[in-house]
C-alpha positions in Angstrom: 38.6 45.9 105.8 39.0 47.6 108.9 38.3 44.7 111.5 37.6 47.3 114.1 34.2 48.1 112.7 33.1 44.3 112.0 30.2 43.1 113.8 32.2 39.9 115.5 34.9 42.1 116.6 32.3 44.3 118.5 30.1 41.3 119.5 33.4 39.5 120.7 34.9 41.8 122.8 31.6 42.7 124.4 31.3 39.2 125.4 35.1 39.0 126.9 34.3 41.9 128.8 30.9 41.0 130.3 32.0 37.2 131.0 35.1 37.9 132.8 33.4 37.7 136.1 31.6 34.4 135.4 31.9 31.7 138.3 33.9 29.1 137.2 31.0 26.7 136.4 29.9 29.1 133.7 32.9 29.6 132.2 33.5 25.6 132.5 30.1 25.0 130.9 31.1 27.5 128.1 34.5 25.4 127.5 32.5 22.6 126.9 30.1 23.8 124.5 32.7 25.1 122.0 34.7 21.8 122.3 32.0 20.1 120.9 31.0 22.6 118.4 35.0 23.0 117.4 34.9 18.9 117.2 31.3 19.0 115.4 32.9 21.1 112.6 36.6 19.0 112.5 34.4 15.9 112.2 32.8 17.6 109.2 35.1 19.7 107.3 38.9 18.6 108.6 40.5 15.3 107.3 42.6 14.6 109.6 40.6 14.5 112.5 37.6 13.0 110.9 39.6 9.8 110.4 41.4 10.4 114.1 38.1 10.3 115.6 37.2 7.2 113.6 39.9 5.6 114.8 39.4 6.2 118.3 35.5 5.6 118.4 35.7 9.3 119.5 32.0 11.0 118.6 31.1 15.3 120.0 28.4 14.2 121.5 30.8 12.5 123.5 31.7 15.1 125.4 30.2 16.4 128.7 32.9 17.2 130.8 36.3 19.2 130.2 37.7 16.4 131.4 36.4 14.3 128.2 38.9 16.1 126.2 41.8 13.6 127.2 40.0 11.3 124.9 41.8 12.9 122.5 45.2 11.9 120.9 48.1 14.6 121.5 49.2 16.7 118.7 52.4 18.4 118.0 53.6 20.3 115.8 55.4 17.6 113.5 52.8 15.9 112.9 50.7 19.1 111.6 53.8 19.4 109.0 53.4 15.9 107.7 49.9 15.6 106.9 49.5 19.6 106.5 46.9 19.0 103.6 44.7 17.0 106.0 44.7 19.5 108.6 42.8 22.2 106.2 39.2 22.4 106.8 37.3 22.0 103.2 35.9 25.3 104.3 39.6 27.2 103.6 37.9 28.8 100.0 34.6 29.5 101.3 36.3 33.0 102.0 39.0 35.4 102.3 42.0 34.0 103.9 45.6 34.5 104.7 48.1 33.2 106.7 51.3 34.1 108.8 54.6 32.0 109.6 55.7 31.3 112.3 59.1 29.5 114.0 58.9 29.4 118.0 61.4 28.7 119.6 61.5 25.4 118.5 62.9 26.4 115.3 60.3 24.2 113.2 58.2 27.5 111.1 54.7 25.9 110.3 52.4 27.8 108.2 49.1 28.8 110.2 45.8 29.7 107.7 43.9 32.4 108.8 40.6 33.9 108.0 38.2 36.8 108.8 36.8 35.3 111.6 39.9 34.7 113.4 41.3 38.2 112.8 38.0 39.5 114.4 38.4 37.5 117.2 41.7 37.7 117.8 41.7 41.7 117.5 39.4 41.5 120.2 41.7 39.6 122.4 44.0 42.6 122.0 41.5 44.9 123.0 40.4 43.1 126.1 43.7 42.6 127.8 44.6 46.5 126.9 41.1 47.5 128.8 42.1 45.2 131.8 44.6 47.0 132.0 42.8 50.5 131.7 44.1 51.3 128.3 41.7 51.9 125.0 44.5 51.5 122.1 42.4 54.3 119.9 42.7 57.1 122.3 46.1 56.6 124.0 49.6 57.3 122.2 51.8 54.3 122.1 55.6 53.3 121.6 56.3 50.0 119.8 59.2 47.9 120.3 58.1 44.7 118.7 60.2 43.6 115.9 59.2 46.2 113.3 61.5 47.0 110.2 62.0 50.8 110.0 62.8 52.1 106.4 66.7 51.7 105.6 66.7 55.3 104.8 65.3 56.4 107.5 68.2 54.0 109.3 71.0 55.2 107.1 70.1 58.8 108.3 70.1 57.4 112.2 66.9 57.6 112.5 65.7 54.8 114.2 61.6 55.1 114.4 58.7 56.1 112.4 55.2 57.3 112.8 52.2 55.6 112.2 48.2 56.7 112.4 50.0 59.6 114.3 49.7 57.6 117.9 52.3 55.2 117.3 56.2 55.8 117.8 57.5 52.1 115.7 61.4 52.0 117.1 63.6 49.4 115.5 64.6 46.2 117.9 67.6 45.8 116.0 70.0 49.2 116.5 69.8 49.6 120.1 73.2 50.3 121.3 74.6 52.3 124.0 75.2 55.0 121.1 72.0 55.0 119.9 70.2 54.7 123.0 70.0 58.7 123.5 68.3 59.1 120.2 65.7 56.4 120.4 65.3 58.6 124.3 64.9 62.2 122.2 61.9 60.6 119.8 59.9 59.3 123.1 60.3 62.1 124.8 59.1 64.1 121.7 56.1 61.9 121.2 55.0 61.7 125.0 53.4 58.2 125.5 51.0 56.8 127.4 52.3 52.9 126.6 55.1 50.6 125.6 54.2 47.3 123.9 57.5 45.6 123.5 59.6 42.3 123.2 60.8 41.4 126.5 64.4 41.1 125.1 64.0 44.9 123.2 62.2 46.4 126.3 65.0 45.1 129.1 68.1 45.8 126.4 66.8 49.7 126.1 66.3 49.9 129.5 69.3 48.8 130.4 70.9 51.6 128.4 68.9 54.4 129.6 69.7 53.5 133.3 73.6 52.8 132.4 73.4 56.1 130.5 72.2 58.2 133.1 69.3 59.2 130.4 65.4 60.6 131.2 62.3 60.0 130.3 60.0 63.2 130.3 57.0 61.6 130.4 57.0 58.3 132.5 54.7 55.2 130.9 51.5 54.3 132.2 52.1 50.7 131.2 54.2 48.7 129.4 52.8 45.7 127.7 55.1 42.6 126.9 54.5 39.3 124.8 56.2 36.7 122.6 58.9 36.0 125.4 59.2 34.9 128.3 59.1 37.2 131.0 62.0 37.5 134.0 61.2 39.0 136.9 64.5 40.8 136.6 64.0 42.0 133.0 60.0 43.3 134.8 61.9 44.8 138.0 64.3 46.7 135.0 61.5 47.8 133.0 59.0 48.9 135.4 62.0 51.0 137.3 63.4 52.8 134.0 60.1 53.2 132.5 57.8 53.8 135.9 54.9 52.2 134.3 54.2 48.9 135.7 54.2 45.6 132.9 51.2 43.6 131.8 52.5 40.3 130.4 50.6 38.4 127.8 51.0 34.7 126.8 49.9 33.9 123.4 50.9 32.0 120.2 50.8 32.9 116.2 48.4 29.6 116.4 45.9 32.1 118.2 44.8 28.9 121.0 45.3 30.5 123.9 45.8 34.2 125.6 47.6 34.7 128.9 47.0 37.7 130.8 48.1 39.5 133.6 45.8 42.1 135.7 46.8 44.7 138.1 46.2 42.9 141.0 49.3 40.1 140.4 52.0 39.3 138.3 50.8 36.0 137.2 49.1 34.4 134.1 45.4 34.4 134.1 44.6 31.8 130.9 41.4 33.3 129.2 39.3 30.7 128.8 36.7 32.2 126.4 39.9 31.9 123.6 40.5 28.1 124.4 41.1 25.0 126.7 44.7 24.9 128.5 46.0 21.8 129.8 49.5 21.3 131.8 50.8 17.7 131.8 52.6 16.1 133.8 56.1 14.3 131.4 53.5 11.2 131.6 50.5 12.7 129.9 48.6 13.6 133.5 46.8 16.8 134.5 49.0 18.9 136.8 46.4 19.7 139.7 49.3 20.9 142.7 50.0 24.2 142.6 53.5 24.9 142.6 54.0 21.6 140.3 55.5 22.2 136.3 53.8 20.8 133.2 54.1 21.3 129.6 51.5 23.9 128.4 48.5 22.1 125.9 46.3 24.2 124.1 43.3 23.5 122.2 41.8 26.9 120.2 38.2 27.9 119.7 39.3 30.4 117.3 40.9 29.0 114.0 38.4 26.8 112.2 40.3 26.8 108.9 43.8 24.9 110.8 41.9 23.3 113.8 44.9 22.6 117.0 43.7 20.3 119.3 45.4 19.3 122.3 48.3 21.4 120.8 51.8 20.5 122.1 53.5 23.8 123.0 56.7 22.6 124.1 56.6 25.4 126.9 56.9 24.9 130.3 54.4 26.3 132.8 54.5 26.4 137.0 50.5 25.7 138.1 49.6 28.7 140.6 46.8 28.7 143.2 43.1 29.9 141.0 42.6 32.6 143.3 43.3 36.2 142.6 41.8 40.2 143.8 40.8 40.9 140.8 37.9 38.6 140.7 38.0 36.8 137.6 38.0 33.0 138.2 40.2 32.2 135.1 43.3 29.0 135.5 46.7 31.0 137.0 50.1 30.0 136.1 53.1 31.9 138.2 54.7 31.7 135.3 55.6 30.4 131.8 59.5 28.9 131.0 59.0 28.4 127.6 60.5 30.0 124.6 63.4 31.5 126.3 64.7 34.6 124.4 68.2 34.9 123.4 70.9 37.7 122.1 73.7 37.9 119.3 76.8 40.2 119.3 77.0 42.6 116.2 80.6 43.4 115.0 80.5 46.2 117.2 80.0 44.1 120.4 76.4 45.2 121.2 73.8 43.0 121.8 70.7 42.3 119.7 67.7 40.4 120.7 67.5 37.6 118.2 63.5 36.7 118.8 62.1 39.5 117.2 63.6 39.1 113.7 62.9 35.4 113.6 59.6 35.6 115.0 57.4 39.0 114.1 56.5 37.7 110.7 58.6 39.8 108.8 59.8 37.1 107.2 58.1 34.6 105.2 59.2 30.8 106.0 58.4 28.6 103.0 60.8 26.6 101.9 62.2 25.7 105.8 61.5 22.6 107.4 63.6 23.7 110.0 66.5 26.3 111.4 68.6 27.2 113.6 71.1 29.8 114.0 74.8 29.8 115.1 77.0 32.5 116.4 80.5 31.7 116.7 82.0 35.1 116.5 81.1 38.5 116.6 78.9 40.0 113.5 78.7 36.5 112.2 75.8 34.8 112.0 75.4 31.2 110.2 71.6 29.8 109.4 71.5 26.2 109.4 68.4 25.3 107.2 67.0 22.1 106.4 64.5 22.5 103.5 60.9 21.5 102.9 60.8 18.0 101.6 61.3 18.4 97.7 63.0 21.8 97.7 66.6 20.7 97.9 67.0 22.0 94.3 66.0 25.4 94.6 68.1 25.8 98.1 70.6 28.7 96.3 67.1 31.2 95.7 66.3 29.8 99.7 69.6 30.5 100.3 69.5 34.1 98.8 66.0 34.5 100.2 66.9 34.1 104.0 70.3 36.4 103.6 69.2 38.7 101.8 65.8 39.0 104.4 68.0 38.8 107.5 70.3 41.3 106.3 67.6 43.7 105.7 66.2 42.8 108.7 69.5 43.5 111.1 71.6 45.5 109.3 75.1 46.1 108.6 76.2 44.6 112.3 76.0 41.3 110.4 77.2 38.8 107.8 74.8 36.3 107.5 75.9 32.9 106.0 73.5 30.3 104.9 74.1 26.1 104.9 71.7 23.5 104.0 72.1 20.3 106.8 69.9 17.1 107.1 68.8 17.7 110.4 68.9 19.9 113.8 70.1 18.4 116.9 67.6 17.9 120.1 69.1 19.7 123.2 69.4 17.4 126.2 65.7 18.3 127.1 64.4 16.9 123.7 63.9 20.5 122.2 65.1 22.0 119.5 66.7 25.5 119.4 66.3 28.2 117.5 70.0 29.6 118.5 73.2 28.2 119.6 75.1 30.8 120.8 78.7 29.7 121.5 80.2 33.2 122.5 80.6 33.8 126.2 77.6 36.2 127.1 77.9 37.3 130.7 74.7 38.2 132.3 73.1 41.5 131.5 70.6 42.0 133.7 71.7 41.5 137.6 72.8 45.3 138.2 71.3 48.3 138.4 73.0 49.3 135.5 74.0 52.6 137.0 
């Protein structure tokens, strides 16, 4: 079904559009009233959190305040994987469903259920930050740099893109190189767009290229939109000097609880909060209220009822900014987000690759993994450290064969990819896990002109 024509696609984005200019109380009360319709439905249909709230004496009709919500355990995302059953709502086979994958940067994939409803809503979430920033994704002509696998015979021909619905150029993320560069140059200039929705990683690596190269874009972008990363304000200064458009960054999760936006007034985060409820605490469990002040990022998600997250651990790192802004709309500001910082591997030909978009653009389905973590050591050489799902250990040759054979595919001939089953990953020194250790000296990229 094409979601664009559904009813709650249209309703929802109608409704983003038209409340974006609430005063805060509005938007407040609005919070409020899908908390307790969210907790209504977890009391009714979701396991887990009917017996949480039992335990704690916690009731919806409890809630009054935004504030109320601390009355509500943490979660993270281990505890999703333990009790995984429990966290379905009985509703999952009422309909058509689905689900995508997902890693992080954390390196722990969880498995996040999907239905209609949230595809609806979350296709409107596209749509809204692409009008706030002027753009209507059905009439303009687009370039995507996002993780995409283009055919291998298209690759094996050096052709590095294809076409799709006729608007889109798809490029690959994985064959930029200073040789390639001019080619993936010739098929934008060929296709003239109006936008660039890219990996932060893909975007600043090809820019980087075209500046070093000397090379020119005919037809300068509009915009370029960037998500899935974080953002440097190097990598935007790059982008938005090669590519003369200037970059909207979005914050946002496969979990779907909350959507960062920037506008074209600032640079900053504006958190929607018709999507969700974000919280930044403090390392003691404490509301960050000083702007300037870091916090790890919470999120709680009016839009997935089939794998309710409440009071969601992101294990990304957020600086609170003053909620003030031109544009008008009285939505929470962050300067920034810390989290999930991208990372590069060296092919055997000593170029880099950005690593995020493979792992974490779905193209790859994660069952099996408990957790992963990949290891460069030399050049072209990749090594996936994978402890398996509980119960799996015996099938870990097909896992094995499953990730090489997916990753090869995925980045081509640059790499050998080796696979090893260990008992666990090791915490950094922050308590996080990584999704890469990359032991080859990587100078910076990014602090030149390039030229």
């Amino acid at each position: 079904m094409d979601l664009r024509g559904s009813g709650l696609f249209r309703q929802q984005l109608a409704f983003l559009r038209e409340s974006q200019f609430w005063p805060r109380r509005d938007l407040e009360a609005y919070q409020v009233g899908e908390l307790r319709s969210l907790l209504r439905h977890c009391a009714d249909h979701v396991p887990y959190y009917r017996k949480l709230f039992a335990d704690h004496g916690i009731s919806p009709e409890d809630v009054h305040t935004l504030a109320d919500i601390r009355m509500i355990p943490l979660l993270t995302k281990e505890i999703i994987k333990s009790h995984y059953d429990e966290f379905l709502s009985s509703t999952l086979f009422e309909g058509e469903h689905d689900y995508m994958t997902t890693g992080g940067s954390t390196g722990a994939p969880l498995k996040v259920m999907m239905d209609e409803r949230f595809h609806a809503l979350d296709l409107a979430n596209t749509y809204y930050y692409m009008d706030v920033a002027g753009f209507d994704p059905e009439r303009y002509r687009s370039v995507r740099l996002h993780g995409n696998i283009v055919d291998p015979s298209l690759i094996r021909k050096g052709i590095y893109w294809s076409c799709e619905e006729g608007r889109r150029l798809v490029l690959s993320s994985y064959h930029i190189s200073e040789e390639t560069a001019p080619l993936y140059v010739e098929a934008i200039n060929a296709h003239r767009p109006d936008y660039l929705h890219a990996f932060p990683s893909s975007a600043s690596l090809f820019a980087f290229y075209i500046e070093k190269l000397h090379l020119r874009l005919d037809a300068p972008m509009k915009c370029v939109f960037t998500d899935c990363e974080v953002l440097y304000d190097a990598q935007r200064d790059l982008i938005e000097r090669v590519f003369s458009g200037r970059v909207f960054n979005t914050y946002g999760h496969t979990e779907g609880s909350v959507l960062g936006i920037s506008c074209s007034e600032s640079r900053r985060i504006h958190l929607v909060p018709q999507v969700g409820i974000t919280e930044l605490l403090d390392p003691d469990g404490n509301p960050v209220t000083e702007p300037g002040k870091k916090g790890e990022i919470v999120v709680t998600g009016f839009y997935n009822r089939l794998l309710p997250f409440i009071r969601y651990r992101t294990q990304d790192i957020g600086l609170l900014g003053r909620e003030s802004c031109p544009c008008g709309r009285e939505y929470p500001v962050l300067e920034r987000v810390e989290g999930r910082l991208q990372d590069y591997v060296v092919d055997a030909s000593g170029n880099r690759v950005p690593l995020a978009p493979a792992l974490f653009d779905y193209n790859f389905d994660w069952s099996g993994v408990d957790r992963f973590q990949v290891l460069q050591e030399s050049p072209g050489r990749l090594t996936f450290r994978i402890v398996p799902e509980p119960g799996s250990g015996a099938g870990f040759g097909r896992l094995a064969s499953k990730i090489r054979d997916g990753f090869g595919h995925i980045l081509g001939r640059g790499f050998a990819i080796d696979v090893v089953q260990v008992d666990a990953i090791a915490r950094t020194s922050r308590g996080k896990y990584r999704y890469l250790e990359q032991r080859l000296d990587m100078a910076p990229m990014f602090t030149g002109t390039g030229r």
